[in-house]
mmCIF entry with sequence, helices, sheets and N, C-alpha, C, O atoms, coordinates in Angstrom:
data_MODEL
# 
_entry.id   MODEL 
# 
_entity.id                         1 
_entity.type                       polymer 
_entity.pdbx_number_of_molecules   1 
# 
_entity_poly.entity_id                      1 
_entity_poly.type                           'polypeptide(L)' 
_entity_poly.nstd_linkage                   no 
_entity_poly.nstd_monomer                   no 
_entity_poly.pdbx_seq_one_letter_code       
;(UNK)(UNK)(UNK)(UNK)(UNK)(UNK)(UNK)(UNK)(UNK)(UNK)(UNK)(UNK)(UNK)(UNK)(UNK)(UNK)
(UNK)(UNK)(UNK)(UNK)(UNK)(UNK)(UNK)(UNK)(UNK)(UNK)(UNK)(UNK)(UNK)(UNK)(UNK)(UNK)
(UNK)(UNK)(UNK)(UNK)(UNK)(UNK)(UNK)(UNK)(UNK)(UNK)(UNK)(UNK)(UNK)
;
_entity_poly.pdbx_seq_one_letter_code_can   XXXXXXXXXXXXXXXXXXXXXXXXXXXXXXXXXXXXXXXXXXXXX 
_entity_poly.pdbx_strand_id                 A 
# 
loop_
_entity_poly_seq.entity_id 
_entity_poly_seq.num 
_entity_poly_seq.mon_id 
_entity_poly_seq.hetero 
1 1  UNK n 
1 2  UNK n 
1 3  UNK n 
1 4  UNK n 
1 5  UNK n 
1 6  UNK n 
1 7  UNK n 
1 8  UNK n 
1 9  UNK n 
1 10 UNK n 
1 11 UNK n 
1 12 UNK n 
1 13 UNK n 
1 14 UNK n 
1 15 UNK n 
1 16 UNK n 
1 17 UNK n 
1 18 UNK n 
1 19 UNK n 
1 20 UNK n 
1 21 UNK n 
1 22 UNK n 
1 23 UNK n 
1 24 UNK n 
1 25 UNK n 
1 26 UNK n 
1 27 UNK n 
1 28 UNK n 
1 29 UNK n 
1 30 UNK n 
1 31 UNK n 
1 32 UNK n 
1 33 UNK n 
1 34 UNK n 
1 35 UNK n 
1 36 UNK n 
1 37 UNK n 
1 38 UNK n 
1 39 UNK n 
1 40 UNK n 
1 41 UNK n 
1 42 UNK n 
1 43 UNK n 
1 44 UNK n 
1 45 UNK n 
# 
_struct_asym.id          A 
_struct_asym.entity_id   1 
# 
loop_
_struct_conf.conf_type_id 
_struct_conf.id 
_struct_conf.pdbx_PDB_helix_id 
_struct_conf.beg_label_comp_id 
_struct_conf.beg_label_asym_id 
_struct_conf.beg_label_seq_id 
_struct_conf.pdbx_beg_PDB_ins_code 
_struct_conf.end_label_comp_id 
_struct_conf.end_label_asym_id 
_struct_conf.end_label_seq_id 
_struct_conf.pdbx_end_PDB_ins_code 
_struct_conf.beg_auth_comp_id 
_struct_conf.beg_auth_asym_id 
_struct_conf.beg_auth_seq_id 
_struct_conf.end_auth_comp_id 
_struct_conf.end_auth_asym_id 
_struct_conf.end_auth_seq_id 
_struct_conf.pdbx_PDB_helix_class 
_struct_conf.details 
_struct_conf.pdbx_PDB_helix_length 
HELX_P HELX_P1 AA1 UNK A 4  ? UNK A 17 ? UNK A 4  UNK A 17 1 ? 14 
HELX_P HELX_P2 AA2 UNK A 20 ? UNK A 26 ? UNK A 20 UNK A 26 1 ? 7  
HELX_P HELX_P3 AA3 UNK A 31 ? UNK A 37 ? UNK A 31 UNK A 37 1 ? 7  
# 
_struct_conf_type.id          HELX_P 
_struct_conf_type.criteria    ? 
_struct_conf_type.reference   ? 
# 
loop_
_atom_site.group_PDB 
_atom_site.id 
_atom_site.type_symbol 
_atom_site.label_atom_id 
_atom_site.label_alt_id 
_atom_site.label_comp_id 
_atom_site.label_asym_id 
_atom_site.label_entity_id 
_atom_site.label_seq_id 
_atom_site.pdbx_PDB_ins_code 
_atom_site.Cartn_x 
_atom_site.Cartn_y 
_atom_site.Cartn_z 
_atom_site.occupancy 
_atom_site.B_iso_or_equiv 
_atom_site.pdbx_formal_charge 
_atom_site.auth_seq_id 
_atom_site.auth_comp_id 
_atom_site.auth_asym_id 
_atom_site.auth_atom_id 
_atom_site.pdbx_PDB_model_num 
ATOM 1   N N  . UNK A 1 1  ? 3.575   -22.618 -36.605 1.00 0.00 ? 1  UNK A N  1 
ATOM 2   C CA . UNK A 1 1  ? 3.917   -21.485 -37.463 1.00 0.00 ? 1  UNK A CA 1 
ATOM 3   C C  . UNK A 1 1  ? 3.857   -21.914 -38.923 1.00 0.00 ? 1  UNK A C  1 
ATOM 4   O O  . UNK A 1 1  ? 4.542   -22.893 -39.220 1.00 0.00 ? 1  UNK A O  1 
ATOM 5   N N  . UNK A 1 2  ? 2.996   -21.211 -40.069 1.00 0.00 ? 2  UNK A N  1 
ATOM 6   C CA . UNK A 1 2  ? 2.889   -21.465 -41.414 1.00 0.00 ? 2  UNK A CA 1 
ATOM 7   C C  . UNK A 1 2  ? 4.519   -20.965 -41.994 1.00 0.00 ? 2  UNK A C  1 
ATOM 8   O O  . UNK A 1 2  ? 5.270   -20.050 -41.658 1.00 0.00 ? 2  UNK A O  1 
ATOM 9   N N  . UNK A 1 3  ? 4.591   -21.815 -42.789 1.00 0.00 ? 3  UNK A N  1 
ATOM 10  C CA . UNK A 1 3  ? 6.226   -21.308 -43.229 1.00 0.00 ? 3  UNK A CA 1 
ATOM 11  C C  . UNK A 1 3  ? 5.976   -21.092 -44.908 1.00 0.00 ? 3  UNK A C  1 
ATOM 12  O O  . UNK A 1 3  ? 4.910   -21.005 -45.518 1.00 0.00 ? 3  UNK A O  1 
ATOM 13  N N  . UNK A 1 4  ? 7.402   -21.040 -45.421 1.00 0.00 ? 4  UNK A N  1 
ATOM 14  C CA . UNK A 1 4  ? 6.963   -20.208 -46.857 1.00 0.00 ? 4  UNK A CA 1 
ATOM 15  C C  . UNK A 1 4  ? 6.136   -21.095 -47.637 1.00 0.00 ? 4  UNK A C  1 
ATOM 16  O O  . UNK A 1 4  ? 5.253   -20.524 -48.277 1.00 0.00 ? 4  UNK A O  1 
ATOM 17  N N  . UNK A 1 5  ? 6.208   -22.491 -47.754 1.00 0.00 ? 5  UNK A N  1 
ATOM 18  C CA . UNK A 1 5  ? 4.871   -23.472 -48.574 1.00 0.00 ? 5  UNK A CA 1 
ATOM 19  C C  . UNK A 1 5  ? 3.824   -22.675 -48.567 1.00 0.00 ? 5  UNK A C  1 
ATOM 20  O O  . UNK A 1 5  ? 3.431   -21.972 -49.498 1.00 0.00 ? 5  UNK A O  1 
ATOM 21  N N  . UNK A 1 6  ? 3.285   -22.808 -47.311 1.00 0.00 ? 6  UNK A N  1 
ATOM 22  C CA . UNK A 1 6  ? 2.465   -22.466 -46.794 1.00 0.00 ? 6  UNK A CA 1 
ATOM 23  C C  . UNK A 1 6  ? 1.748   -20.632 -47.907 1.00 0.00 ? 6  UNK A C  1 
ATOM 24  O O  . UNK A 1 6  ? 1.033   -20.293 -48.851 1.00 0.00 ? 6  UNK A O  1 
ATOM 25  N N  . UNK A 1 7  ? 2.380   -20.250 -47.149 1.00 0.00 ? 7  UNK A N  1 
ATOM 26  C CA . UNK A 1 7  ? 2.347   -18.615 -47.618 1.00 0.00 ? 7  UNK A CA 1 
ATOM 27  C C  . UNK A 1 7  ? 1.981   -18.215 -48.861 1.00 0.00 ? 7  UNK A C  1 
ATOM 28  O O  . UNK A 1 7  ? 1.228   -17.286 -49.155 1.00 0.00 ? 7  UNK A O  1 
ATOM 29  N N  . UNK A 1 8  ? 2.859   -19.367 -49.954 1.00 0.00 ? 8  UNK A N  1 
ATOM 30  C CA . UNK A 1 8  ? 3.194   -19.705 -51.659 1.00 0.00 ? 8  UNK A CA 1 
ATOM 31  C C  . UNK A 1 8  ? 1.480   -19.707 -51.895 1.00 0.00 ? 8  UNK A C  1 
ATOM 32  O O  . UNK A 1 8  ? 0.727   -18.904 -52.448 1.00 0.00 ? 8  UNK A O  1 
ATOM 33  N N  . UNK A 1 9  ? 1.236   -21.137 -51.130 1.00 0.00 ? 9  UNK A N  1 
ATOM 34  C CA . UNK A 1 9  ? 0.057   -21.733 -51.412 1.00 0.00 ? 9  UNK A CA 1 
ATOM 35  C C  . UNK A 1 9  ? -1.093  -20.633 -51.613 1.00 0.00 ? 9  UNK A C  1 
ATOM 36  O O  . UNK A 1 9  ? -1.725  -20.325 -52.623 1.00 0.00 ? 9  UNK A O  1 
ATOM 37  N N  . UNK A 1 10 ? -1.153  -20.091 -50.143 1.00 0.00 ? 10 UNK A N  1 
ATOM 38  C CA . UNK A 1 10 ? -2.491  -19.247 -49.951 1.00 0.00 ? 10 UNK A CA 1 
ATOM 39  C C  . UNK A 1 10 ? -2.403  -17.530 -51.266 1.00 0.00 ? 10 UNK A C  1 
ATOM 40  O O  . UNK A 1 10 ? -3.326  -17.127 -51.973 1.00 0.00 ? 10 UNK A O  1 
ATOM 41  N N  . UNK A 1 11 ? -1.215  -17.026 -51.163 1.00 0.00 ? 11 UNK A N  1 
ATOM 42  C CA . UNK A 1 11 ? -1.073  -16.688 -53.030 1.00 0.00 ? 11 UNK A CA 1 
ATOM 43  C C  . UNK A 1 11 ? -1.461  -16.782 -53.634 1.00 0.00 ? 11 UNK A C  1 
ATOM 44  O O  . UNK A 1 11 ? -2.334  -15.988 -53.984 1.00 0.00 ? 11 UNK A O  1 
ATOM 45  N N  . UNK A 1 12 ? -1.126  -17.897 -54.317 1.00 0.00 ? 12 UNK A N  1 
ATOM 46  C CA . UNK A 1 12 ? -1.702  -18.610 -55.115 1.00 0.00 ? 12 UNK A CA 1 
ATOM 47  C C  . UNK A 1 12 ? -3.222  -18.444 -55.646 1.00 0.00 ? 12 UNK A C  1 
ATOM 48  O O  . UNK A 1 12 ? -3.877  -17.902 -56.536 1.00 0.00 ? 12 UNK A O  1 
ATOM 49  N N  . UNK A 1 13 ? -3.358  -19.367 -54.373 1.00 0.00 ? 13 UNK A N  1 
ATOM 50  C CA . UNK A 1 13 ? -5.216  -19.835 -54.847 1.00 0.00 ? 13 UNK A CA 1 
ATOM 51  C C  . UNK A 1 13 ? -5.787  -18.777 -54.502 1.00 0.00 ? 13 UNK A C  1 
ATOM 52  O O  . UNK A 1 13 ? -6.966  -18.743 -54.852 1.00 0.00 ? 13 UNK A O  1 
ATOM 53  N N  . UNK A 1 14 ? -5.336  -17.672 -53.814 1.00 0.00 ? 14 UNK A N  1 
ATOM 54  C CA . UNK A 1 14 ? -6.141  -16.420 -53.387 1.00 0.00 ? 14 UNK A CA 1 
ATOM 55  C C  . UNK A 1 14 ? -6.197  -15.501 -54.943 1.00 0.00 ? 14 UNK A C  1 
ATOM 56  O O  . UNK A 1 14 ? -6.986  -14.581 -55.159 1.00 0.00 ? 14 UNK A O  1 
ATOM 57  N N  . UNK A 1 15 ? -5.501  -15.846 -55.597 1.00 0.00 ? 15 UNK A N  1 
ATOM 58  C CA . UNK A 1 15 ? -5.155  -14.780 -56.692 1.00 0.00 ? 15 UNK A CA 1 
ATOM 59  C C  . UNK A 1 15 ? -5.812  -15.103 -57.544 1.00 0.00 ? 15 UNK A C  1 
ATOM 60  O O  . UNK A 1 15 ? -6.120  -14.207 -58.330 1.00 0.00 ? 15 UNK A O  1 
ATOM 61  N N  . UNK A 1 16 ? -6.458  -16.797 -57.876 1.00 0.00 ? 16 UNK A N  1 
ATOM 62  C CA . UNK A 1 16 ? -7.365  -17.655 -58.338 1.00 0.00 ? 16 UNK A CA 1 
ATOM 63  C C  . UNK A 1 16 ? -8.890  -17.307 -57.812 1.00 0.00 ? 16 UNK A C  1 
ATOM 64  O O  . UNK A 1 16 ? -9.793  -17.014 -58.595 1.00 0.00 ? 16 UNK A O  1 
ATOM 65  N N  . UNK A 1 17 ? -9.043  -17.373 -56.491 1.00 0.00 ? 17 UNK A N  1 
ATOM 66  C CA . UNK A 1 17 ? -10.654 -17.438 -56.127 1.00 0.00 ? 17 UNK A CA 1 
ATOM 67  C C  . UNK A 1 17 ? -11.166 -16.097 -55.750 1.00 0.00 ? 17 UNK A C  1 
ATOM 68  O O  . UNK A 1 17 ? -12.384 -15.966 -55.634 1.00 0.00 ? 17 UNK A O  1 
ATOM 69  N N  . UNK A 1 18 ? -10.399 -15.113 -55.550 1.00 0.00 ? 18 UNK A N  1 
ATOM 70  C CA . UNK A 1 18 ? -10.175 -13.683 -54.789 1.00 0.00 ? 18 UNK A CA 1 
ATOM 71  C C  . UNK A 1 18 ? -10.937 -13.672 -53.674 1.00 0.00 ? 18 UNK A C  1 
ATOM 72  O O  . UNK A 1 18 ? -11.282 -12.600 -53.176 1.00 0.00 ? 18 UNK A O  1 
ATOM 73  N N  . UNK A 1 19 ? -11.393 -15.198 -52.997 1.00 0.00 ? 19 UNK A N  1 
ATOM 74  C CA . UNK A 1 19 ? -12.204 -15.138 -52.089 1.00 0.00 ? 19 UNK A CA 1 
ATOM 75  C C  . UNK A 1 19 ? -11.330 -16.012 -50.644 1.00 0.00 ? 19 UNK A C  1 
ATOM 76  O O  . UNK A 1 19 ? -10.770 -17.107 -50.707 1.00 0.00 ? 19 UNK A O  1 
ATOM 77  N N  . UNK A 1 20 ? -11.432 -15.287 -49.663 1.00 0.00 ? 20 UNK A N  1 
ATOM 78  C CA . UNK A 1 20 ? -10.515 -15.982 -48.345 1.00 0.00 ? 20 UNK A CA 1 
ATOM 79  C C  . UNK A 1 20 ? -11.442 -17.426 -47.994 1.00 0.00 ? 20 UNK A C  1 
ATOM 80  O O  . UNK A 1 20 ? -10.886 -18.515 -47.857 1.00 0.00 ? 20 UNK A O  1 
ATOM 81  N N  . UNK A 1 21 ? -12.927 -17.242 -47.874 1.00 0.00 ? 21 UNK A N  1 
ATOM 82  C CA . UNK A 1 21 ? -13.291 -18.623 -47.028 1.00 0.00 ? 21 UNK A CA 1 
ATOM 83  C C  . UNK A 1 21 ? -12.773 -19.810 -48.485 1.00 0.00 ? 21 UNK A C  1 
ATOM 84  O O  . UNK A 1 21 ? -11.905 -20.640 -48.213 1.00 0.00 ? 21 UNK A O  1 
ATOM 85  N N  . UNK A 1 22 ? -13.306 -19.793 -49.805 1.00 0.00 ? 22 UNK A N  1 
ATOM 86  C CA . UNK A 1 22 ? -12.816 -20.604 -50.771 1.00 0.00 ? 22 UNK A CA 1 
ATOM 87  C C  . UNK A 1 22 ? -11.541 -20.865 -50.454 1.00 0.00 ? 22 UNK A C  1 
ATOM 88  O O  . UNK A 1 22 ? -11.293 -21.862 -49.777 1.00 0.00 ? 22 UNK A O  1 
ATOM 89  N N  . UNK A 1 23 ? -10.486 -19.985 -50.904 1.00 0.00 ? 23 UNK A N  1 
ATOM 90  C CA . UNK A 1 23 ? -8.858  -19.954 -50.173 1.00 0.00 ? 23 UNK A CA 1 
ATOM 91  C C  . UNK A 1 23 ? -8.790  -20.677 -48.903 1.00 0.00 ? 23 UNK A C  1 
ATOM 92  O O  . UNK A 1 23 ? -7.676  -21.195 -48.828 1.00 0.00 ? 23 UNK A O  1 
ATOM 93  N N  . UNK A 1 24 ? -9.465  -20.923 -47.924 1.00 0.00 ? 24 UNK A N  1 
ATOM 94  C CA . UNK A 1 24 ? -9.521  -21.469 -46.733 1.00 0.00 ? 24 UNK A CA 1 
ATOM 95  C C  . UNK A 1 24 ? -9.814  -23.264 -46.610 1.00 0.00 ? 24 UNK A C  1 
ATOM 96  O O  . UNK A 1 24 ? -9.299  -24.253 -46.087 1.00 0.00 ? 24 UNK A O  1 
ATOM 97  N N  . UNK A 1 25 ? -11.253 -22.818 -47.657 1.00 0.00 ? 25 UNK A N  1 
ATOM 98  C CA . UNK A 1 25 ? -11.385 -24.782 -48.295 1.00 0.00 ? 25 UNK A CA 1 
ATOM 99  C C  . UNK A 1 25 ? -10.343 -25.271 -48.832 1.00 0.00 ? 25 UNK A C  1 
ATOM 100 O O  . UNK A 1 25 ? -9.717  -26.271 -48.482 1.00 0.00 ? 25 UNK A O  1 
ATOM 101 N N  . UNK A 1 26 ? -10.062 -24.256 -50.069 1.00 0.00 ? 26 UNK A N  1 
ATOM 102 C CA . UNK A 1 26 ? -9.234  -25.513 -51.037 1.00 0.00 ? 26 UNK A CA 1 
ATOM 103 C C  . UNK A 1 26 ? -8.106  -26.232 -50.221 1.00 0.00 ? 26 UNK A C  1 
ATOM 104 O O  . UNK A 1 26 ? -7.870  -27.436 -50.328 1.00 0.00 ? 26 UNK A O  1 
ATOM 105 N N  . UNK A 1 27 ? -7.375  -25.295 -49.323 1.00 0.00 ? 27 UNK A N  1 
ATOM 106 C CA . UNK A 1 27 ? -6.176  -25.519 -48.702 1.00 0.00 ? 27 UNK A CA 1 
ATOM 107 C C  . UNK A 1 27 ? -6.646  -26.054 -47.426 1.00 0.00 ? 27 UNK A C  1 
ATOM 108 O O  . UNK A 1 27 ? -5.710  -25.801 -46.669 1.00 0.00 ? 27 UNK A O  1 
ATOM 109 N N  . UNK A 1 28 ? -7.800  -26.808 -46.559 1.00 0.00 ? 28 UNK A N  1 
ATOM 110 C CA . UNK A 1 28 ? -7.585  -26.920 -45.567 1.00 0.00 ? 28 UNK A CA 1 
ATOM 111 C C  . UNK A 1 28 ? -7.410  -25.914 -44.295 1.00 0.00 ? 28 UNK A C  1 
ATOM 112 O O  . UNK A 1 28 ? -7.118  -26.413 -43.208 1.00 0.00 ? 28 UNK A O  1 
ATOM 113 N N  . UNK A 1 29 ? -7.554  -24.752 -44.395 1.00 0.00 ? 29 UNK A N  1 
ATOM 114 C CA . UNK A 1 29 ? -6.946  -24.475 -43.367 1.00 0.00 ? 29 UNK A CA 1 
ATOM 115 C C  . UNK A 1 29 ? -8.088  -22.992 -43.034 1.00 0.00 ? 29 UNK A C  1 
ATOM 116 O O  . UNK A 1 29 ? -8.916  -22.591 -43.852 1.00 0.00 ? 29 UNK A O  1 
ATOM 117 N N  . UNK A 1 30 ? -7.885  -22.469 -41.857 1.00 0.00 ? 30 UNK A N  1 
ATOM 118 C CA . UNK A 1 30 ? -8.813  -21.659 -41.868 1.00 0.00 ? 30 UNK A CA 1 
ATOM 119 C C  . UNK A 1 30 ? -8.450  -20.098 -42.419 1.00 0.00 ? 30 UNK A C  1 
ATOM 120 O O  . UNK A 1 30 ? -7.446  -19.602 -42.930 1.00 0.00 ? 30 UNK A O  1 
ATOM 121 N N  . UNK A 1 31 ? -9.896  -19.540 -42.020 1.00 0.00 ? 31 UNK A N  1 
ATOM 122 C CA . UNK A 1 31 ? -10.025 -17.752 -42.661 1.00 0.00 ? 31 UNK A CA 1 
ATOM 123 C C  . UNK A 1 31 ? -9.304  -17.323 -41.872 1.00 0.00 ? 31 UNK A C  1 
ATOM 124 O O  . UNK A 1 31 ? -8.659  -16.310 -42.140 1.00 0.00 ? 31 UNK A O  1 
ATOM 125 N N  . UNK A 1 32 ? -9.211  -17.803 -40.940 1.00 0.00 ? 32 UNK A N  1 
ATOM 126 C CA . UNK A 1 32 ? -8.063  -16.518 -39.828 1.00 0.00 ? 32 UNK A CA 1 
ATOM 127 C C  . UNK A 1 32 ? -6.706  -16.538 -40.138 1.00 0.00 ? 32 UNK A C  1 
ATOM 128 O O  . UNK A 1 32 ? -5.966  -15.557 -40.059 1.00 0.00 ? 32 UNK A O  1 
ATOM 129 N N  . UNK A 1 33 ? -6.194  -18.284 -40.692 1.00 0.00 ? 33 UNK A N  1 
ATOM 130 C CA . UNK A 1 33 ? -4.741  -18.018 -41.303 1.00 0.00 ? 33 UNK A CA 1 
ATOM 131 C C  . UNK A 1 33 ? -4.488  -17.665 -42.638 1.00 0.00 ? 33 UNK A C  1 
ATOM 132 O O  . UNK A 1 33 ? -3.525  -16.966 -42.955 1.00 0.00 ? 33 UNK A O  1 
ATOM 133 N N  . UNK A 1 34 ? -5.399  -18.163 -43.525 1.00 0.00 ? 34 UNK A N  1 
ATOM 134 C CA . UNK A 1 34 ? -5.577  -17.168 -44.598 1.00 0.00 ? 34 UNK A CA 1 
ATOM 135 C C  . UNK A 1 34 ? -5.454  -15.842 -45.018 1.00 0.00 ? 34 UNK A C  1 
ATOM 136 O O  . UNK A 1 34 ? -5.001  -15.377 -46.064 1.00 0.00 ? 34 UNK A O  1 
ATOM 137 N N  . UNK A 1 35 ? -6.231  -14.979 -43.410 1.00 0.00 ? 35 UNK A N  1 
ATOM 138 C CA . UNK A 1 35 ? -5.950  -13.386 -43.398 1.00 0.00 ? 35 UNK A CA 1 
ATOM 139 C C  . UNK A 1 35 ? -4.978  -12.886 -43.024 1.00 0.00 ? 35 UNK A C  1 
ATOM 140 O O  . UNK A 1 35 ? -4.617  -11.711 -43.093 1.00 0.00 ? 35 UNK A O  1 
ATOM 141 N N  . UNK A 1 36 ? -4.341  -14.054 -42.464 1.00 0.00 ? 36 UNK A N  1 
ATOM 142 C CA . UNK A 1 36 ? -3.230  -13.891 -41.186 1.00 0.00 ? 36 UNK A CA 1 
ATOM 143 C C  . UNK A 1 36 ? -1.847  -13.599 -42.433 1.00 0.00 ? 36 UNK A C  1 
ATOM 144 O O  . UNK A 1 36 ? -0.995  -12.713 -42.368 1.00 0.00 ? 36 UNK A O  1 
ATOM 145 N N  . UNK A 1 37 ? -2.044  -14.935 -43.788 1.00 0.00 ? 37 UNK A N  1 
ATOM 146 C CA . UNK A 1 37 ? -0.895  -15.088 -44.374 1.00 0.00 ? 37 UNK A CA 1 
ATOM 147 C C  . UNK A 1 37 ? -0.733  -13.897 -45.349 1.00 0.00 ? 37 UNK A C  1 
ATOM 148 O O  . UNK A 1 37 ? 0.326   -13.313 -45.577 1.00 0.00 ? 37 UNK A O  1 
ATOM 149 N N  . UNK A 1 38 ? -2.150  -13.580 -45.981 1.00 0.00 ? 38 UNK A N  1 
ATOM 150 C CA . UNK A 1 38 ? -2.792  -12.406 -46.990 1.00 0.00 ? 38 UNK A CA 1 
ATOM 151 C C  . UNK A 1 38 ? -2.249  -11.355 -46.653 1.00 0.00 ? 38 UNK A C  1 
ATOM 152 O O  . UNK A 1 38 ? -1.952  -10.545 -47.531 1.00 0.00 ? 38 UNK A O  1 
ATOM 153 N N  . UNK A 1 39 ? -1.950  -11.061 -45.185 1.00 0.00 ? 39 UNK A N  1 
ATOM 154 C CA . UNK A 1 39 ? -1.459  -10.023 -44.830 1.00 0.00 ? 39 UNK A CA 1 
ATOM 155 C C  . UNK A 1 39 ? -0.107  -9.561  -44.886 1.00 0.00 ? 39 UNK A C  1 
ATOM 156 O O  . UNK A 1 39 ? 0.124   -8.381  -45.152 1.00 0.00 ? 39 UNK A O  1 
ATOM 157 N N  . UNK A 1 40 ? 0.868   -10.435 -44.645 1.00 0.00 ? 40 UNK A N  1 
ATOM 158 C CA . UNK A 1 40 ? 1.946   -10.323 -44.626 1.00 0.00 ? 40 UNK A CA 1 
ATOM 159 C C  . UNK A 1 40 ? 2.347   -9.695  -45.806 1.00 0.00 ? 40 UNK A C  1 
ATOM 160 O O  . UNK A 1 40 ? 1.665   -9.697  -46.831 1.00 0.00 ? 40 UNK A O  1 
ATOM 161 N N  . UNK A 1 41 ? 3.584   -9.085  -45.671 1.00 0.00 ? 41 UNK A N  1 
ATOM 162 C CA . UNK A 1 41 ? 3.868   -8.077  -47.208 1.00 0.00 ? 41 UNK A CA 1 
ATOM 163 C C  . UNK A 1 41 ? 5.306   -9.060  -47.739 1.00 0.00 ? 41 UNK A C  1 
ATOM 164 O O  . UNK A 1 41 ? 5.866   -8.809  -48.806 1.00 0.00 ? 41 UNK A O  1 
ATOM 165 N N  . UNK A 1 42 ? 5.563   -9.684  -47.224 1.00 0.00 ? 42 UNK A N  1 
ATOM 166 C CA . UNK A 1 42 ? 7.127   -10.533 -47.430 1.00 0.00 ? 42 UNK A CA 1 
ATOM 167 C C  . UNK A 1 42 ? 6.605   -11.989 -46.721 1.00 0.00 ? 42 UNK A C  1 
ATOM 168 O O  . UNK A 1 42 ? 5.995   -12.152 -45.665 1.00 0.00 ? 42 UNK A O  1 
ATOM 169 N N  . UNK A 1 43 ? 7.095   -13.003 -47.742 1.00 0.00 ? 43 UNK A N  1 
ATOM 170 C CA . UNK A 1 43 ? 7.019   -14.273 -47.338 1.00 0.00 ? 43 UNK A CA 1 
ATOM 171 C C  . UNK A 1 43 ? 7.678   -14.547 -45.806 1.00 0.00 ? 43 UNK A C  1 
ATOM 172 O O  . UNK A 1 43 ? 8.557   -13.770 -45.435 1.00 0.00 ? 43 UNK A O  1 
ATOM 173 N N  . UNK A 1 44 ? 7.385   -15.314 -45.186 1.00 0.00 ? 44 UNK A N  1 
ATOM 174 C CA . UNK A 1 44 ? 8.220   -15.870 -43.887 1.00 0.00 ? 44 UNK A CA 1 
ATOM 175 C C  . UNK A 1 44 ? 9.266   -16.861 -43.910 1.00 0.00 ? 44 UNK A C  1 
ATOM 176 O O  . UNK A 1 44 ? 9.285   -17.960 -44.463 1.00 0.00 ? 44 UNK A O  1 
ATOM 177 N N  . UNK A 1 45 ? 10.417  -16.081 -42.979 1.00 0.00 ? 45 UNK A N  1 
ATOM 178 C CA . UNK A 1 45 ? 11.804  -16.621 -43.079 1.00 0.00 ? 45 UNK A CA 1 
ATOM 179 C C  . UNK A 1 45 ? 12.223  -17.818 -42.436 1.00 0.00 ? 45 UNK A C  1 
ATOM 180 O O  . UNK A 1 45 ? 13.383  -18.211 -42.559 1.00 0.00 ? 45 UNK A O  1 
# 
């Protein structure tokens, strides 16, 4: 389970690259959790 780091992170650099696969490089991690985190409307508790 991605927890709030996590969540902060993809924010972040998403708000920077406005692009998910870039967002996906910089951080390691893939497009599906990227869309997965993008989505959420409230950080995770």
């Amino acid at each position: 389970m991605k927890d709030l780091e996590d969540w902060a992170a993809v924010q972040k650099v998403y708000k920077q690259t406005k692009s998910k696969r870039a967002t996906a490089q910089l951080l390691g991690i893939s497009r599906n959790t990227v869309k997965r985190l993008l989505a959420m409307d409230k950080p995770p508790s």
